[in-house]
mmJSON file of the N, C-alpha and C atoms, coordinates in Angstrom:
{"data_MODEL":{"atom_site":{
"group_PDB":["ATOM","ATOM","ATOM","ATOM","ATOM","ATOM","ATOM","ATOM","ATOM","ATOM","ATOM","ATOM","ATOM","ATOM","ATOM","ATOM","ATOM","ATOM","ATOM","ATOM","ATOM","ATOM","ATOM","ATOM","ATOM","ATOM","ATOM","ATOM","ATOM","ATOM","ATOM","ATOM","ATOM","ATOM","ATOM","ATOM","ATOM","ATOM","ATOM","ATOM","ATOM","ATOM","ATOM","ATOM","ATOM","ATOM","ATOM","ATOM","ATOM","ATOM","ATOM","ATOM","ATOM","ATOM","ATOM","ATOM","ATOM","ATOM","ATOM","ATOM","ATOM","ATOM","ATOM","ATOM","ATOM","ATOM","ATOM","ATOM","ATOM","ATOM","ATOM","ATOM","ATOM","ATOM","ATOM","ATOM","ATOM","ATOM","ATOM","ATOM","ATOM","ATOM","ATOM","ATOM","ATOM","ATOM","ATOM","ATOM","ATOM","ATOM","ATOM","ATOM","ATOM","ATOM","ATOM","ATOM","ATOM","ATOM","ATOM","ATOM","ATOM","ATOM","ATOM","ATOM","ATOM","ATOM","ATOM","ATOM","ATOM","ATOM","ATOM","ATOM","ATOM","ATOM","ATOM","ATOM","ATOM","ATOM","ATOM","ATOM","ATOM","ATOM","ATOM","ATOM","ATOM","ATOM","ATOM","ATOM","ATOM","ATOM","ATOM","ATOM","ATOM","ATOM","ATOM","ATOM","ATOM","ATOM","ATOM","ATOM","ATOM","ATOM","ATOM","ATOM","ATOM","ATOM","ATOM","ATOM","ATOM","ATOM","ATOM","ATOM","ATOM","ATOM","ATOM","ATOM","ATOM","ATOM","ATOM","ATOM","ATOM","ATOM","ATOM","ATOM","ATOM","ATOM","ATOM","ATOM","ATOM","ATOM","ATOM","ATOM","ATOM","ATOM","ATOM","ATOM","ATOM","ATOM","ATOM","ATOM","ATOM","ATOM","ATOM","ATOM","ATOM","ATOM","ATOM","ATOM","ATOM","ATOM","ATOM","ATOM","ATOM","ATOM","ATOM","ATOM","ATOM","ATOM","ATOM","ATOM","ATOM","ATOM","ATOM","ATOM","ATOM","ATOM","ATOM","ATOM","ATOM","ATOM","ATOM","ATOM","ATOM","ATOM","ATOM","ATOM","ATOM","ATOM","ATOM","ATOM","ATOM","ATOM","ATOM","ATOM","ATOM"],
"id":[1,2,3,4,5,6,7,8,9,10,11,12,13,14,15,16,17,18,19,20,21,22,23,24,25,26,27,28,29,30,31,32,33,34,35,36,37,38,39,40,41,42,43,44,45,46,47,48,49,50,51,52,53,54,55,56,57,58,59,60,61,62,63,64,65,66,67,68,69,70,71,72,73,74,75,76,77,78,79,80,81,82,83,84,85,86,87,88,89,90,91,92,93,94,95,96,97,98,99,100,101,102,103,104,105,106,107,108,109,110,111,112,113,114,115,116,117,118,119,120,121,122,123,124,125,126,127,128,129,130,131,132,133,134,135,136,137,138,139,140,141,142,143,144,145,146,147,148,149,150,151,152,153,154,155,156,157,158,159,160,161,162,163,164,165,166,167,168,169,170,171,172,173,174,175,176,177,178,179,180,181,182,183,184,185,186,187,188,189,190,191,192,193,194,195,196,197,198,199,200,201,202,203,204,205,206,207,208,209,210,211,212,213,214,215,216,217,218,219,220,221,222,223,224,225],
"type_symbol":["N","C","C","N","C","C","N","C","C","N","C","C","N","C","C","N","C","C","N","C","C","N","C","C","N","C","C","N","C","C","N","C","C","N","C","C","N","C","C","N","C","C","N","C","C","N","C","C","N","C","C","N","C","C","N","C","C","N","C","C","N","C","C","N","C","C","N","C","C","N","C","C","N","C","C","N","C","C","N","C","C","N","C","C","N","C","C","N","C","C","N","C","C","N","C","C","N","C","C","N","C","C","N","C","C","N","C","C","N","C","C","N","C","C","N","C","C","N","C","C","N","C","C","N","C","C","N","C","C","N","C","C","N","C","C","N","C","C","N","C","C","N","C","C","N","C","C","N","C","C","N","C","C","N","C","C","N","C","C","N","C","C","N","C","C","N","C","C","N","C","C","N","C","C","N","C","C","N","C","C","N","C","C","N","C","C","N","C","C","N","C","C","N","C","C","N","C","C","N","C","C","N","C","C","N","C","C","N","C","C","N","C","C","N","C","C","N","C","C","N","C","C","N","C","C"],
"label_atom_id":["N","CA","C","N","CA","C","N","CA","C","N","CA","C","N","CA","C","N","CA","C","N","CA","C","N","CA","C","N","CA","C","N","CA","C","N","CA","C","N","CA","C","N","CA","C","N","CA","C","N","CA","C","N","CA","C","N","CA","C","N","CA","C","N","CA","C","N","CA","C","N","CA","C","N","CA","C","N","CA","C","N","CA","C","N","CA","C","N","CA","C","N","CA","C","N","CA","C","N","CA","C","N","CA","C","N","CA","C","N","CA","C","N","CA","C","N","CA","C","N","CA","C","N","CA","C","N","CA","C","N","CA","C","N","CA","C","N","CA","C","N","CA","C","N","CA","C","N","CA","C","N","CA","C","N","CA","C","N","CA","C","N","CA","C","N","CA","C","N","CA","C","N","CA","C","N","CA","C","N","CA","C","N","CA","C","N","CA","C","N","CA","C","N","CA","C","N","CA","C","N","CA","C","N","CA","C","N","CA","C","N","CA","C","N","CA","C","N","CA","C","N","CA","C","N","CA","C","N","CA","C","N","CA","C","N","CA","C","N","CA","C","N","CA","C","N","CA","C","N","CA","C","N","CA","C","N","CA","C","N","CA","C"],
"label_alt_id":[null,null,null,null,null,null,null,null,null,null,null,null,null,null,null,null,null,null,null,null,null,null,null,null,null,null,null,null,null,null,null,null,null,null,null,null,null,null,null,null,null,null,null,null,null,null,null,null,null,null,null,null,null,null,null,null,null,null,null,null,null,null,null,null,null,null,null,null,null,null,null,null,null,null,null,null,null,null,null,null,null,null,null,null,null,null,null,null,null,null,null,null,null,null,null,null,null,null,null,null,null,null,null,null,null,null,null,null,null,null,null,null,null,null,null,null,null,null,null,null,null,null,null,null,null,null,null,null,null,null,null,null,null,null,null,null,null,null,null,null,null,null,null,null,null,null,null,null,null,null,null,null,null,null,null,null,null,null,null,null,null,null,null,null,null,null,null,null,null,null,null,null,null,null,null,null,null,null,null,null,null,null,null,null,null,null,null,null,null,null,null,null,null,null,null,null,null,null,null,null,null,null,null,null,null,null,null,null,null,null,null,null,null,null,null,null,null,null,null,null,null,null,null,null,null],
"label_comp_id":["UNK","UNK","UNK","UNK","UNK","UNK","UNK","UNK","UNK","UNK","UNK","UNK","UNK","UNK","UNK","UNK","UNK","UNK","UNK","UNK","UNK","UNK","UNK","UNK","UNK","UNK","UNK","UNK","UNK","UNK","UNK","UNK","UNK","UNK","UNK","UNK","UNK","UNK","UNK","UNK","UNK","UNK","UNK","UNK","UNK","UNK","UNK","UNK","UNK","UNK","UNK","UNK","UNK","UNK","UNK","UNK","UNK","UNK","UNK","UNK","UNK","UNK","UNK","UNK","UNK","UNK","UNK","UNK","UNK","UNK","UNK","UNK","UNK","UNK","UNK","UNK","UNK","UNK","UNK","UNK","UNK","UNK","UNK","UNK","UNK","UNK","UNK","UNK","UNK","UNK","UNK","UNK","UNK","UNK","UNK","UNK","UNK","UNK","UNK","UNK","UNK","UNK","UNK","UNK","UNK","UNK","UNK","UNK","UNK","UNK","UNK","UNK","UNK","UNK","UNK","UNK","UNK","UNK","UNK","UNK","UNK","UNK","UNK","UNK","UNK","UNK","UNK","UNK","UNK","UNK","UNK","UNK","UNK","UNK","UNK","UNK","UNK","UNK","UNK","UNK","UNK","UNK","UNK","UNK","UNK","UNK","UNK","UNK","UNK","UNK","UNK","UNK","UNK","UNK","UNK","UNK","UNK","UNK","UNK","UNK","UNK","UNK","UNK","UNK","UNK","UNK","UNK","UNK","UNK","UNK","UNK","UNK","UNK","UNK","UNK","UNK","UNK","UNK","UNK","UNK","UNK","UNK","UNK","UNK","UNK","UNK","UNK","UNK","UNK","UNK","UNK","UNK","UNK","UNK","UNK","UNK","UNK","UNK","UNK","UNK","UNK","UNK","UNK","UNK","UNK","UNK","UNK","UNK","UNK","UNK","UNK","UNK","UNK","UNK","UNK","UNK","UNK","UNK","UNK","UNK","UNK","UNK","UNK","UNK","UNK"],
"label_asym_id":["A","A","A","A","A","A","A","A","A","A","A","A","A","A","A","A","A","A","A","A","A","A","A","A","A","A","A","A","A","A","A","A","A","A","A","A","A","A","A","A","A","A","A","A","A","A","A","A","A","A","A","A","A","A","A","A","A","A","A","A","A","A","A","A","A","A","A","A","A","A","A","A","A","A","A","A","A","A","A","A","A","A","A","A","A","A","A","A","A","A","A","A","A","A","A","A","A","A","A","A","A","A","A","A","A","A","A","A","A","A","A","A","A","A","A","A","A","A","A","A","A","A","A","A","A","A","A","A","A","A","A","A","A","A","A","A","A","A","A","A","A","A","A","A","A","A","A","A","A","A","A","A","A","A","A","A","A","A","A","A","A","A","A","A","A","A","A","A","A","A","A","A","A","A","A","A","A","A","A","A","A","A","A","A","A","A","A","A","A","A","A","A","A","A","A","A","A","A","A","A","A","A","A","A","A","A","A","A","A","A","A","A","A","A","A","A","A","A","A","A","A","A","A","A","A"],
"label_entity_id":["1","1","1","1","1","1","1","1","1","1","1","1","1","1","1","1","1","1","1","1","1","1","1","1","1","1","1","1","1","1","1","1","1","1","1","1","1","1","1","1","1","1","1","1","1","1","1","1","1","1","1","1","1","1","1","1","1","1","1","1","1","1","1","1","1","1","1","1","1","1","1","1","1","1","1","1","1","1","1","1","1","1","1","1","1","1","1","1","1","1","1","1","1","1","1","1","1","1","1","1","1","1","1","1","1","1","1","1","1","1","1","1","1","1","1","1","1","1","1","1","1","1","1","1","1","1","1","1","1","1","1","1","1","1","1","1","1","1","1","1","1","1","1","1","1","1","1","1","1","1","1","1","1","1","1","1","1","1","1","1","1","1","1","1","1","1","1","1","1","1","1","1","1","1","1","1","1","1","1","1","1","1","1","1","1","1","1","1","1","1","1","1","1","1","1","1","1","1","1","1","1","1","1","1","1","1","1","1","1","1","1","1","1","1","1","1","1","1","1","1","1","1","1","1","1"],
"label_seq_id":[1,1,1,2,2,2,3,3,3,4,4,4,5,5,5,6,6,6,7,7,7,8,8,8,9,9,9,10,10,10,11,11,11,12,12,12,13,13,13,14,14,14,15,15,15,16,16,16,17,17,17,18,18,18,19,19,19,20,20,20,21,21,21,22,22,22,23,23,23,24,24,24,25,25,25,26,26,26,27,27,27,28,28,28,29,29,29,30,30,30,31,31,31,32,32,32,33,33,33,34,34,34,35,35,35,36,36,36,37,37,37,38,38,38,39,39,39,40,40,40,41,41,41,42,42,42,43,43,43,44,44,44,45,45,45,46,46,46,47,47,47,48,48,48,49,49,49,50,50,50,51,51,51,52,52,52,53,53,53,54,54,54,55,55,55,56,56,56,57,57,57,58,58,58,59,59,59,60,60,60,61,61,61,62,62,62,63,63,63,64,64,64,65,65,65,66,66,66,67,67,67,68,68,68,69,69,69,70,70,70,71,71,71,72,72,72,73,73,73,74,74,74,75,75,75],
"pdbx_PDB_ins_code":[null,null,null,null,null,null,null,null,null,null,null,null,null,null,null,null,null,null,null,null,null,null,null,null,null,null,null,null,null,null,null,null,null,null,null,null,null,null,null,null,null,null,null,null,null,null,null,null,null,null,null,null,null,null,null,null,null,null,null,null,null,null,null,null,null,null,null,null,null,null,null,null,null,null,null,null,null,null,null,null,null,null,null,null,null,null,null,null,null,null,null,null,null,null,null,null,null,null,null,null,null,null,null,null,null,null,null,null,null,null,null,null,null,null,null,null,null,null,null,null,null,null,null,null,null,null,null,null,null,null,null,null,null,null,null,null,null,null,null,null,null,null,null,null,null,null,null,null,null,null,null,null,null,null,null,null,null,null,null,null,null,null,null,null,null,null,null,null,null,null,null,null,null,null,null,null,null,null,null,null,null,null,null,null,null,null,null,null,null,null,null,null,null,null,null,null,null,null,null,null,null,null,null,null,null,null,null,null,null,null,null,null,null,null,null,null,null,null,null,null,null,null,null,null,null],
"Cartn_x":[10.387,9.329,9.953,9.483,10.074,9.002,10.427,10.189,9.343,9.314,8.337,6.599,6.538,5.404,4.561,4.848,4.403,3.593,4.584,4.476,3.508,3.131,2.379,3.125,2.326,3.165,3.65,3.44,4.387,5.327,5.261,6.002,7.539,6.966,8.102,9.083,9.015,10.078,10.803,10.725,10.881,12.927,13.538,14.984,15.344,16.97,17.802,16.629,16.578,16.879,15.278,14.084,13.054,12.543,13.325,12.813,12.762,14.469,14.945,14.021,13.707,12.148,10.84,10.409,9.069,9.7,10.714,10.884,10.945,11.802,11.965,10.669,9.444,8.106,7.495,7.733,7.232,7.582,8.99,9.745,8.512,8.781,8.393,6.687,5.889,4.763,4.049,5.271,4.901,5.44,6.699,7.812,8.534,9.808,10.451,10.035,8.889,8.275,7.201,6.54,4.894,5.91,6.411,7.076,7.224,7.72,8.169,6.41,5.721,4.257,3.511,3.48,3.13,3.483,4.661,5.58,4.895,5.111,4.209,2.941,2.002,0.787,0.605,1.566,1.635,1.793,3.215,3.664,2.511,1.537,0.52,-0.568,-1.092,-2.195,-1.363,-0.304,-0.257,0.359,0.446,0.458,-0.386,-2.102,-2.964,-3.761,-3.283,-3.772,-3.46,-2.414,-1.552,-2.101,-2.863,-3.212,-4.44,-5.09,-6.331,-6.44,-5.456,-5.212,-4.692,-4.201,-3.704,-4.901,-5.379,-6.822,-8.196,-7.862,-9.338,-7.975,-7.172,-6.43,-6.785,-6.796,-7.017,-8.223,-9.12,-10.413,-10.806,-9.983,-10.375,-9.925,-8.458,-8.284,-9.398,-9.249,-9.778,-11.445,-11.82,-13.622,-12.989,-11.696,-11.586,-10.956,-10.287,-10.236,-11.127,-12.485,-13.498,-14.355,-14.403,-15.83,-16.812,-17.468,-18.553,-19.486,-20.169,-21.294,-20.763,-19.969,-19.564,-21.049,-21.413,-22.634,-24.356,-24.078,-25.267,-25.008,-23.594,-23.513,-24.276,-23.926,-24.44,-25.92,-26.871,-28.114,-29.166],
"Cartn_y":[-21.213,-20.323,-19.181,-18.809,-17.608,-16.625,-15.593,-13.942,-13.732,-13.631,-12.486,-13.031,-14.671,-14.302,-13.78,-13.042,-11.826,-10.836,-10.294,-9.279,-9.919,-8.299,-8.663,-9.156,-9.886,-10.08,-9.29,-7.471,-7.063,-6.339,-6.316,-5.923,-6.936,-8.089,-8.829,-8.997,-9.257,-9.048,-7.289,-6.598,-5.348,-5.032,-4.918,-4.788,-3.126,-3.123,-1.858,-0.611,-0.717,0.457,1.039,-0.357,-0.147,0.782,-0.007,0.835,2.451,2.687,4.001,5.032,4.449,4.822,5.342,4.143,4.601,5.988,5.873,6.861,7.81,8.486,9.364,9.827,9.025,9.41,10.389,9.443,9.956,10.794,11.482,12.825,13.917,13.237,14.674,14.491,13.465,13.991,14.368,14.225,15.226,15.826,16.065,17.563,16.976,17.432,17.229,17.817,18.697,19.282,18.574,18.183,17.366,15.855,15.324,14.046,13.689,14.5,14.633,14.876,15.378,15.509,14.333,13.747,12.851,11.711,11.216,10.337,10.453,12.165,12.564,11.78,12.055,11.899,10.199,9.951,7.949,7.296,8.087,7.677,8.474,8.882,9.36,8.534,8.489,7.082,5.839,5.548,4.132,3.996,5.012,5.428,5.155,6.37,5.983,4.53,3.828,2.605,1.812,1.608,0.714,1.417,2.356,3.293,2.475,2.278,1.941,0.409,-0.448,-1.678,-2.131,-1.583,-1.403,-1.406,-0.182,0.186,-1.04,-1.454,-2.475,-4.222,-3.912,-5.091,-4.884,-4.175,-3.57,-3.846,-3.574,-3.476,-4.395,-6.209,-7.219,-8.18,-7.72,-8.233,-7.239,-6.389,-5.681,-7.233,-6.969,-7.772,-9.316,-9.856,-11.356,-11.325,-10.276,-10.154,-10.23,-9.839,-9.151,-10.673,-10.98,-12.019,-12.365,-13.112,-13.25,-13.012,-13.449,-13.186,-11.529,-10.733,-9.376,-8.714,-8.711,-7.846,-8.384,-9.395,-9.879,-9.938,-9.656,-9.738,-8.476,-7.427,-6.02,-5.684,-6.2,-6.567,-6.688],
"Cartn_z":[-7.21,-7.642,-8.434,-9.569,-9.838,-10.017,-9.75,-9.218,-10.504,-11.184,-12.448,-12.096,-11.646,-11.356,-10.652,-9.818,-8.895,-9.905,-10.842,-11.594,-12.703,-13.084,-14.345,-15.381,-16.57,-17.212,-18.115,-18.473,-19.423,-18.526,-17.416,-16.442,-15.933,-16.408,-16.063,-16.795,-18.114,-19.412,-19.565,-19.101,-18.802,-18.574,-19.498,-18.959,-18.56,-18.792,-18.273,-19.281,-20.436,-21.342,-21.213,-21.094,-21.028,-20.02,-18.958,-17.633,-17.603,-18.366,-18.849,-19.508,-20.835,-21.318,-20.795,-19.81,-18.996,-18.029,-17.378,-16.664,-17.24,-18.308,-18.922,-19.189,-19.787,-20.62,-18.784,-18.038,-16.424,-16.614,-16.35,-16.05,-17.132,-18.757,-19.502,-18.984,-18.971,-18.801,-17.146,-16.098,-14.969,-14.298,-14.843,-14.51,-13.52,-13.439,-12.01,-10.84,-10.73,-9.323,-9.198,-10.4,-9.502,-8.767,-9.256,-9.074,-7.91,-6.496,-5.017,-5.323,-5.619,-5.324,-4.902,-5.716,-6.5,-5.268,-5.335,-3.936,-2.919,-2.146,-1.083,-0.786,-1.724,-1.864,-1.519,-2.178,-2.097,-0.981,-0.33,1.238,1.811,2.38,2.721,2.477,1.362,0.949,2.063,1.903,2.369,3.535,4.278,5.699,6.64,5.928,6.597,6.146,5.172,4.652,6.076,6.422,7.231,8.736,9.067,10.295,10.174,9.095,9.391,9.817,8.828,8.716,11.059,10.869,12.604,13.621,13.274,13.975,14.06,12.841,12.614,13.124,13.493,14.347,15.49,15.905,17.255,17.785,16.742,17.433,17.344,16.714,16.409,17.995,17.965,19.111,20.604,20.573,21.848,21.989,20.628,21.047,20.822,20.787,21.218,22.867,23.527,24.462,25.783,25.198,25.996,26.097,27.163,27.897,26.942,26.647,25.704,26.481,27.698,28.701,29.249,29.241,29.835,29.67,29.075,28.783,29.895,29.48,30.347,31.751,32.437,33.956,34.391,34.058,34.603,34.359,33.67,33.277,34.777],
"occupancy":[1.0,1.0,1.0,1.0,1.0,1.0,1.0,1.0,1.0,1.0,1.0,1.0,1.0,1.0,1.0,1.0,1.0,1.0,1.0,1.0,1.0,1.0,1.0,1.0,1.0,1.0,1.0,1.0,1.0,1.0,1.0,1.0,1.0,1.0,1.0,1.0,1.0,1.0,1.0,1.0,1.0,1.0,1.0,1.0,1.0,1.0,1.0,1.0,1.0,1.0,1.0,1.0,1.0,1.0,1.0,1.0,1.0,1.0,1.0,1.0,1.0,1.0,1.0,1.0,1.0,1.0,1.0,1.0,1.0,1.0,1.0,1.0,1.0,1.0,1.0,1.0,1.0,1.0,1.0,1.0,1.0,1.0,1.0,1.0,1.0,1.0,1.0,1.0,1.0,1.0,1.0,1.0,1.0,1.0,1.0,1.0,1.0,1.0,1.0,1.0,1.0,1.0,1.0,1.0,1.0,1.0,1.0,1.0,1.0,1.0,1.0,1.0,1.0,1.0,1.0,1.0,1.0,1.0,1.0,1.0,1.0,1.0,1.0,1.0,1.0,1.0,1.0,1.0,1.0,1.0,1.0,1.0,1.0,1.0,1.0,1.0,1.0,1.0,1.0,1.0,1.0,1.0,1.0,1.0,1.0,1.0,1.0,1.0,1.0,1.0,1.0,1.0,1.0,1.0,1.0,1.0,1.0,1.0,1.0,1.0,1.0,1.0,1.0,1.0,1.0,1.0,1.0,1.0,1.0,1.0,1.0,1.0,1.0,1.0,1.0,1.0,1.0,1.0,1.0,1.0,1.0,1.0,1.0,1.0,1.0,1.0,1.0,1.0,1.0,1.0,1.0,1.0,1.0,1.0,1.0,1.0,1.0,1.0,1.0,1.0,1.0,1.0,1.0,1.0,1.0,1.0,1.0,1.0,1.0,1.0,1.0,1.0,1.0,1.0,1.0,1.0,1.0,1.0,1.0,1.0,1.0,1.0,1.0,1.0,1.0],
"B_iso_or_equiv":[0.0,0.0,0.0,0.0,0.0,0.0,0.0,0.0,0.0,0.0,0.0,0.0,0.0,0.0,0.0,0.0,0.0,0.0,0.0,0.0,0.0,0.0,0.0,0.0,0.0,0.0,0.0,0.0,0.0,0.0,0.0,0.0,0.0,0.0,0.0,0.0,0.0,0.0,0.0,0.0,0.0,0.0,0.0,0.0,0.0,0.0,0.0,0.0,0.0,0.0,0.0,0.0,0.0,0.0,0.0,0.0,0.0,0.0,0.0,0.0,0.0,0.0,0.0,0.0,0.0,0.0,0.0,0.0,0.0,0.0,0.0,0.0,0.0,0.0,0.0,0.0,0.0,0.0,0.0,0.0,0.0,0.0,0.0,0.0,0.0,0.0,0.0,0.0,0.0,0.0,0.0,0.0,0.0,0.0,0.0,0.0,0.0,0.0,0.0,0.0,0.0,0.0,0.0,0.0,0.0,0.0,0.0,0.0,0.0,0.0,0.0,0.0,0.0,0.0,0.0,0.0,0.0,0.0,0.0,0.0,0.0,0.0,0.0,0.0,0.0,0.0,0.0,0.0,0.0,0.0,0.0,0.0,0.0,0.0,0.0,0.0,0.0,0.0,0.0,0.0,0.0,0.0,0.0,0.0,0.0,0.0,0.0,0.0,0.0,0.0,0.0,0.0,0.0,0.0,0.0,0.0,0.0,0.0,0.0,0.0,0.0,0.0,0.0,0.0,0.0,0.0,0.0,0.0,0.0,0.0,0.0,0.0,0.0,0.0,0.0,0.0,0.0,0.0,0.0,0.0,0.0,0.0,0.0,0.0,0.0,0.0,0.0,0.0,0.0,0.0,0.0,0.0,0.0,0.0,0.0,0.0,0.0,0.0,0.0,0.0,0.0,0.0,0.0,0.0,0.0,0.0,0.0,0.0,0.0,0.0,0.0,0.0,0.0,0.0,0.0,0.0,0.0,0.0,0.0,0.0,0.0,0.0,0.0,0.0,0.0],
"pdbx_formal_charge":[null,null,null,null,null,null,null,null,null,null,null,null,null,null,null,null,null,null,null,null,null,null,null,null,null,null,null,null,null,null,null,null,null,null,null,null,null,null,null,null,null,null,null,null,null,null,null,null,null,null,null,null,null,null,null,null,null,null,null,null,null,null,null,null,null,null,null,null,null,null,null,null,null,null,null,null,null,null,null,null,null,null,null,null,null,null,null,null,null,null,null,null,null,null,null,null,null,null,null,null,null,null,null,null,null,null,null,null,null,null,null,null,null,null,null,null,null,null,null,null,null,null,null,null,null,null,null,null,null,null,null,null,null,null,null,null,null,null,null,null,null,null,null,null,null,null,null,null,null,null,null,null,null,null,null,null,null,null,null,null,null,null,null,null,null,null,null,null,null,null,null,null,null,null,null,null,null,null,null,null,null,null,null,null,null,null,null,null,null,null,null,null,null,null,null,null,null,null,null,null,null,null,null,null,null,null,null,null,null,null,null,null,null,null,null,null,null,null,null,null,null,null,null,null,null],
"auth_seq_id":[1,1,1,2,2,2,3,3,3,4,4,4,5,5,5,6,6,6,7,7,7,8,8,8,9,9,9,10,10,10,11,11,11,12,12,12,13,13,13,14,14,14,15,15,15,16,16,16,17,17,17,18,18,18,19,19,19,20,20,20,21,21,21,22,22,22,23,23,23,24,24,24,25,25,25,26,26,26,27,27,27,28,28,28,29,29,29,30,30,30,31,31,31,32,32,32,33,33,33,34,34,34,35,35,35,36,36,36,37,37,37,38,38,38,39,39,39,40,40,40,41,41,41,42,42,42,43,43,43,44,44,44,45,45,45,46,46,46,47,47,47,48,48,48,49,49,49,50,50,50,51,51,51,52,52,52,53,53,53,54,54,54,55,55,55,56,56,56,57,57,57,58,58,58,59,59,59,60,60,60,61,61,61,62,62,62,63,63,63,64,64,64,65,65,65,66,66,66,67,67,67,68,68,68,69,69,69,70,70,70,71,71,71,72,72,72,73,73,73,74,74,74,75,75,75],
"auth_comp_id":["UNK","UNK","UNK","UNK","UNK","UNK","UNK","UNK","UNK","UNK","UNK","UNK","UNK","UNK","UNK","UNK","UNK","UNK","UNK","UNK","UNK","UNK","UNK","UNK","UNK","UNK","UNK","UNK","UNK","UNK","UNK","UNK","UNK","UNK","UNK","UNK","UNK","UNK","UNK","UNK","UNK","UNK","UNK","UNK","UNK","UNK","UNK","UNK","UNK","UNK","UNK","UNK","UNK","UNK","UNK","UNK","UNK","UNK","UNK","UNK","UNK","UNK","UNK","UNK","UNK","UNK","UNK","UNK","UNK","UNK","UNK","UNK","UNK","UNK","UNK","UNK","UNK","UNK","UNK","UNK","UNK","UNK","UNK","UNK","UNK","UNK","UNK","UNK","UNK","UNK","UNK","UNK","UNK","UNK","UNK","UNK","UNK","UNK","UNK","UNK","UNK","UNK","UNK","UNK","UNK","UNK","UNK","UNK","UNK","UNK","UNK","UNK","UNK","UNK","UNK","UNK","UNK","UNK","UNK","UNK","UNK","UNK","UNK","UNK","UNK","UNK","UNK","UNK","UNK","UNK","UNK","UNK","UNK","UNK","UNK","UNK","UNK","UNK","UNK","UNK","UNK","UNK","UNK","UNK","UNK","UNK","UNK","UNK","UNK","UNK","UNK","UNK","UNK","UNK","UNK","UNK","UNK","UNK","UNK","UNK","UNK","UNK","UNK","UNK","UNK","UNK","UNK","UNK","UNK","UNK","UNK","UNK","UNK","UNK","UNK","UNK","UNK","UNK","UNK","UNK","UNK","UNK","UNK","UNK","UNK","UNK","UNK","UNK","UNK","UNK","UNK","UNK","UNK","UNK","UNK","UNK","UNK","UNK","UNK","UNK","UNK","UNK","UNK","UNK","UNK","UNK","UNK","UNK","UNK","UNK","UNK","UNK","UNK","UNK","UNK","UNK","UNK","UNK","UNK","UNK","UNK","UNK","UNK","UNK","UNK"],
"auth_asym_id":["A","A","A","A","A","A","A","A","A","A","A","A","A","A","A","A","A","A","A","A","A","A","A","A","A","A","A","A","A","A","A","A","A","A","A","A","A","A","A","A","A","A","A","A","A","A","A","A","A","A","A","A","A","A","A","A","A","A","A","A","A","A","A","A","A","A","A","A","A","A","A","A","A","A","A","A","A","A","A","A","A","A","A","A","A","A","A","A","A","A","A","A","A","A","A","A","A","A","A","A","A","A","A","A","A","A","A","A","A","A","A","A","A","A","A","A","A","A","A","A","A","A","A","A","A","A","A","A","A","A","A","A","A","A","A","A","A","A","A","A","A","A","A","A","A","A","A","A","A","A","A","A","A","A","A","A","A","A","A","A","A","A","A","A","A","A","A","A","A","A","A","A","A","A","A","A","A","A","A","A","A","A","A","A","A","A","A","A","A","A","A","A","A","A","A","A","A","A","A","A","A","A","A","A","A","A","A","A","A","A","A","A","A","A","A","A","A","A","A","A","A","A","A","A","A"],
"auth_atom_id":["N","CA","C","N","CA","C","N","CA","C","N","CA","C","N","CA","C","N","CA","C","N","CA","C","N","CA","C","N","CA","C","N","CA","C","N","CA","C","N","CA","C","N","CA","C","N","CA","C","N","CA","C","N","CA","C","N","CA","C","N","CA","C","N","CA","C","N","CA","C","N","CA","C","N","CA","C","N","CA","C","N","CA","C","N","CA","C","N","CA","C","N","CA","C","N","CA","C","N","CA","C","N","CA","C","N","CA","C","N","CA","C","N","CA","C","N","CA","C","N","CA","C","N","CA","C","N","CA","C","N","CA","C","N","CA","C","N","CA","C","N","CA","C","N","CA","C","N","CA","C","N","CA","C","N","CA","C","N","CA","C","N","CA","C","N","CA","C","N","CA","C","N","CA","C","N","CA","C","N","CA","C","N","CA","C","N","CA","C","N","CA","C","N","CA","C","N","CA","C","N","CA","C","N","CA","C","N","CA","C","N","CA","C","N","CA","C","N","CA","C","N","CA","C","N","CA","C","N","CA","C","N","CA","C","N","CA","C","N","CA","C","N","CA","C","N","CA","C","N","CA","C","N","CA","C","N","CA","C","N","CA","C"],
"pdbx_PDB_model_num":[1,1,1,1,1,1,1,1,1,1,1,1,1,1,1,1,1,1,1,1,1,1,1,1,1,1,1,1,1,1,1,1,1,1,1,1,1,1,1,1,1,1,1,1,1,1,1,1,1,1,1,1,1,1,1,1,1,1,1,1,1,1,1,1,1,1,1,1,1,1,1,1,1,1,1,1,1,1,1,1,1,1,1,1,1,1,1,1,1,1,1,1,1,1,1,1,1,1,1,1,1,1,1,1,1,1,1,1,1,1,1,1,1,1,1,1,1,1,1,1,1,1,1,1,1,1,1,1,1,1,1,1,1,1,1,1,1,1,1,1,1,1,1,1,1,1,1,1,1,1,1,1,1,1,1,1,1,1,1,1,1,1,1,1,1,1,1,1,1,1,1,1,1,1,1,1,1,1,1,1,1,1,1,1,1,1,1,1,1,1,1,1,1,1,1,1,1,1,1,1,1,1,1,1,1,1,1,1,1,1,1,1,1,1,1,1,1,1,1,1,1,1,1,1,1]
}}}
């Protein structure tokens, strides 16, 4: 299988100097202080992404755990 098809495709033809380029254009158009901003903000988005992703596991197993008749005994 190959790796580039994961990636998009102008993403995959992409070498050393290119990469160099996009970053650089990053740096001038959002400073070296928004940048750690910016990161922050990301590891945060996909923190609580994966908190939620957990949570709704949880609550999938908890209701395959649980009796199917549980409800109608106490009735």
């Amino acid at each position: 299988m190959i790796l580039t098809s994961f990636y998009p495709l102008f993403l995959g033809n992409l070498r050393g100097w290119e990469w160099l380029i996009i970053l650089l254009v990053i740096m001038l158009l959002f400073g070296g202080k928004k940048i750690p901003e910016l990161m922050r903000g990301v590891g945060k988005g996909i923190n609580s992404f994966k908190q939620g992703l957990k949570e709704t596991q949880d609550e999938i197993k908890k209701g395959i755990d649980e009796e199917p008749g549980a409800d109608n005994k106490n009735k």
